[in-house]
C-alpha positions as CSV (number, residue, x, y, z in Angstrom):
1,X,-19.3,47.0,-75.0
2,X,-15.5,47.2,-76.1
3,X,-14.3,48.9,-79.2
4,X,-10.8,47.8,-80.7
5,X,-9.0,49.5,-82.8
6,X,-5.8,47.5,-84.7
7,X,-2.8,49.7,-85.6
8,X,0.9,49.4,-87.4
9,X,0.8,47.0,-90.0
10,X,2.1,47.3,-93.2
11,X,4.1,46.5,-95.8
12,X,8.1,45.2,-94.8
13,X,10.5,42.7,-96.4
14,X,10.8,39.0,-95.2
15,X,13.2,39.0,-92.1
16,X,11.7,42.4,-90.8
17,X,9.3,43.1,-88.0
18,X,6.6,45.2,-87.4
19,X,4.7,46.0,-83.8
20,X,0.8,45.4,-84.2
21,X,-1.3,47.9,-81.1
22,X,-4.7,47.1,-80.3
23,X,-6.4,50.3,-78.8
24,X,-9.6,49.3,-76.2
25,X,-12.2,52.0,-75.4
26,X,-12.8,50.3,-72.0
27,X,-11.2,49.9,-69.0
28,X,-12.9,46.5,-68.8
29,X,-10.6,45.3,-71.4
30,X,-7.9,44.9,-68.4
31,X,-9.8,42.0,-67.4
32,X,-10.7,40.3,-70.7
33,X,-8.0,37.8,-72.1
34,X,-6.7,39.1,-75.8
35,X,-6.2,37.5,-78.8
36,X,-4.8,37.9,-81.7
37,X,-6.0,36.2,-85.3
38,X,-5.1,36.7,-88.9
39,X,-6.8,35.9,-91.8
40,X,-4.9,35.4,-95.7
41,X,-7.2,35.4,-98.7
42,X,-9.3,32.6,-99.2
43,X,-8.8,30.9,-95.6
44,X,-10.3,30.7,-92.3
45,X,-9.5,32.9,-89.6
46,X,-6.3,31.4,-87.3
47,X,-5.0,31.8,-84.0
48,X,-1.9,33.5,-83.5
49,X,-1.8,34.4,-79.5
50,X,-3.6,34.6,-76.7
51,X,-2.5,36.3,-72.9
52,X,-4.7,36.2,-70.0
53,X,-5.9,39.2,-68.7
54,X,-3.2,39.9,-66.2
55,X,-0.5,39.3,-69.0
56,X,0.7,36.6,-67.1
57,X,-0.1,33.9,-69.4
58,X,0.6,33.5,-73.2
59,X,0.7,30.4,-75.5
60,X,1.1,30.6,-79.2
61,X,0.6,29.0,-82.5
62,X,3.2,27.0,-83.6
63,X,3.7,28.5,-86.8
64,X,4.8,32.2,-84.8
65,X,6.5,30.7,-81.4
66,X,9.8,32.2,-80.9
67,X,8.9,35.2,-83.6
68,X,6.3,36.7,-82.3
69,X,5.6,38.2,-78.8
70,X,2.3,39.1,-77.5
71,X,1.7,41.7,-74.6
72,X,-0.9,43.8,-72.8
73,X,-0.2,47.0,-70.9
74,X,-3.7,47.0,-68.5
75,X,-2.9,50.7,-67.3
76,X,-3.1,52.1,-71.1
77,X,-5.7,49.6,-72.2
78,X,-3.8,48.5,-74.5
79,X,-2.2,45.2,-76.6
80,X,0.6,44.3,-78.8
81,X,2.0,41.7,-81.0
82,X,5.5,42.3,-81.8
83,X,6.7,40.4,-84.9
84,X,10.2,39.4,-85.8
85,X,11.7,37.7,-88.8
86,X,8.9,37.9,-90.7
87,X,8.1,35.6,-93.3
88,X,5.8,35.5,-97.0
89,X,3.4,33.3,-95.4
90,X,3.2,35.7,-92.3
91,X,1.2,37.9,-94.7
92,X,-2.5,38.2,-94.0
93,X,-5.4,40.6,-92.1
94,X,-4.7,40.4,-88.3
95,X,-7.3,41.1,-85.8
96,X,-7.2,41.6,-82.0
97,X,-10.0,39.9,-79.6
98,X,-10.8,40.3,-76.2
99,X,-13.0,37.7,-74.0
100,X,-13.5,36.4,-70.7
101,X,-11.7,32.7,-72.1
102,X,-8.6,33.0,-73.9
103,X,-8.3,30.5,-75.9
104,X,-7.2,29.6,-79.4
105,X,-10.9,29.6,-80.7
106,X,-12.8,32.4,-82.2
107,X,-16.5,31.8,-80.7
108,X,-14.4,32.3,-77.2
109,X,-14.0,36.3,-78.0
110,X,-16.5,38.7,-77.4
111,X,-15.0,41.4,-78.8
112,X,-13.0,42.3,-82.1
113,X,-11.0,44.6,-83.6
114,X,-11.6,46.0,-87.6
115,X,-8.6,44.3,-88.4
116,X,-5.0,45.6,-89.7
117,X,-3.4,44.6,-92.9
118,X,0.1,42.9,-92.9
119,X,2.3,42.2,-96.0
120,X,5.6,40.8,-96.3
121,X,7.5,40.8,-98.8
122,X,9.8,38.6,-100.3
């Protein structure tokens, strides 16, 4: 069993950034892939990244590519989502995953995080 813990959202203006960490309990999490999802009021859950579990692969939704980075640091058990020129619509719950597949689909995690609350402002 892996426990995730989200940390460092927030509340910041549209154009700023803020680094999202996702704390494991396990050192098993250095060979899951990890994924992060956000969720706004009223909608689904959606993809936002995904990196393998050696951090060599990442792939990203369209609506983030080129603003947001995803990375995983295997020696401190621990993964990031650094976000940059944040926007209104950026504004949601975000939640870290970790699973065997990473993918872009929520049944492929095993593992999830409480969740962290981003807001941006406009």
């Amino acid at each position: 069993q892996v426990h995730l813990v989200e940390s460092g959202g927030g509340l910041v203006q549209a154009g700023g950034s803020l680094r999202l960490s996702c704390a494991a309990s396990e050192r098993t999490f250095s060979r899951y892939a990890m994924g992060w999802f956000r969720q706004a009021p009223g909608k689904e859950r959606e993809f936002v990244a995904v990196i393998d579990w050696s951090g060599g692969s990442t792939l990203y939704a369209d609506s983030v590519k080129g603003r947001f980075t995803i990375s995983k640091d295997n020696a401190k058990i621990t993964g990031y989502l650094q976000m940059n020129s944040l926007k209104p619509e950026d504004t949601a719950v975000y939640y870290c995953a970790a699973g065997s597949v990473g993918s872009r689909y929520v049944g492929d995690y095993d593992y999830w995080g409480q969740g962290t609350q981003v807001t941006v402002s406009s």
